[in-house]
C-alpha positions, 0 to 999 in steps of 0.5 A, a space after each residue: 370487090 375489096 372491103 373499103 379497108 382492105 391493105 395492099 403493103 409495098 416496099 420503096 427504094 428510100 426504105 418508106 413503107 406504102 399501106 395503101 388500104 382499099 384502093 379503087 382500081 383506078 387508085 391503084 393502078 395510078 399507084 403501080 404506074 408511078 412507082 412501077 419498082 413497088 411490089 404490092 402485097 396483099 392482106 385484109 386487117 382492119 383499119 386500126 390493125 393497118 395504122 398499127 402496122 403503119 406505127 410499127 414499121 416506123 417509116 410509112 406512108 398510108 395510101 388511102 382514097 378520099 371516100 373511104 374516109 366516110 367509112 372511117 369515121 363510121 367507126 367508134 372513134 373519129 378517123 383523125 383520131 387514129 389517122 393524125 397518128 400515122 402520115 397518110 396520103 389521100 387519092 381523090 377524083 377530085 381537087 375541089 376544095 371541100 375535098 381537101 378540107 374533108 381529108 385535112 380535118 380527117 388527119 391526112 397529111 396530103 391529097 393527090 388528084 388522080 388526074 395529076 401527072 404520075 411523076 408526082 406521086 413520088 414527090 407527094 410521097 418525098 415531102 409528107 416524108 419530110 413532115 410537110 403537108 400537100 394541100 394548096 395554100 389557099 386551102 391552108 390559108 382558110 382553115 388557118 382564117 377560120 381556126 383563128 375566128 372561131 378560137 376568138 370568142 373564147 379569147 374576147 372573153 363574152 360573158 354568157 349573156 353577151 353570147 346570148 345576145 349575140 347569139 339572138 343577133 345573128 338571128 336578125 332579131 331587133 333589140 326589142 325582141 331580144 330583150 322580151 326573149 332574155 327577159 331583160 330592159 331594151 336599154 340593157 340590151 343596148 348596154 350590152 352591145 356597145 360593151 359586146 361590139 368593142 370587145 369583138 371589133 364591131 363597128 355597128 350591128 352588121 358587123 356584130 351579126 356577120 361575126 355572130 354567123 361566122 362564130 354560131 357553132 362556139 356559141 354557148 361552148 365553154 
């Protein structure tokens, strides 16, 4: 059985270079059966041996399969870090979306089904050629939603403690509580909220808690 990295180097006709590393066989043969004119040579460097290559030979689209970026980020640096470097293109059994958020905040330029017809490999491969991504627009649209409202608690400006409370209210925690846990008035804490709810668009304490949940992971993040 191949090591979950091992590369397989073919040349295409348009003079791009597939690395396609670790390729189950069910990958593999859905790559040879859309590009029958690729010949595919066989070598085993490691991951970052093949995204040099990859950055050497200059025109080249890296062929890899969803689960082998688990084993990827195993490594000492996160595989966007490397893999955004290069174009690459990851095979999936699957097209569900947690599958394609997975390969786009790895750094992956695109994802293909298997189930997809063979011809359009070879157009996946045309558009990542041209700089494009290859993931639905529905996908795109909500990664795009979510960077803009987790990058918005930084450009509401809270102050420190209006992050705690807000923090505290998406806990579900009343102002009492919250005020004994800050060691502050009640009063206070309804003093913050009103300046808390204008600075991030709430109308009322639901939609500040909604907000506090969609944000929980900046929180506190400066």
């Amino acid at each position: 059985m191949d090591h979950p990295l091992t590369p397989h180097f073919s040349k295409q006709p348009e003079d791009v270079t597939l690395v396609a590393a670790g390729l189950t066989r069910r990958s593999r043969e859905f790559v040879t059966q859309s590009l029958p004119e690729c010949h595919i040579l066989e070598s085993k460097p490691d991951s970052w041996r093949t995204v040099r290559f990859c950055k050497l030979v200059g025109s080249v689209i890296l062929i890899v399969d969803v689960e082998s970026l688990e084993q990827l980020e195993s490594e000492q640096v996160p595989a966007v870090e490397y893999l955004s470097t290069v174009e690459v293109l990851a095979l999936s059994n699957s097209s569900h979306n947690d599958v394609y958020r997975v390969a786009l905040l790895a750094g992956c330029s695109g994802v293909l089904a298997l189930d997809a017809p063979p011809q359009q490999l070879r157009a996946v491969i045309t558009a990542i050629q041209r700089g494009d991504l290859w993931y639905p627009r529905n996908v795109l649209a909500a990664l795009a939603r979510q960077w803009m409202l987790d990058q918005s608690i930084s450009r509401k400006k809270l102050t420190e403690r209006e992050e705690e409370i807000l923090r505290l209210l998406g806990m579900d925690k009343k102002n009492q509580a919250i005020a004994d846990e800050l060691f502050i008035s009640r009063e206070t804490v309804r003093w913050h909220l009103r300046t808390l709810y204008a600075k991030i668009g709430a109308n009322n304490r639901s939609e500040a808690r909604q907000y506090a949940l969609k944000h929980q992971q900046n929180m506190g993040a400066r």
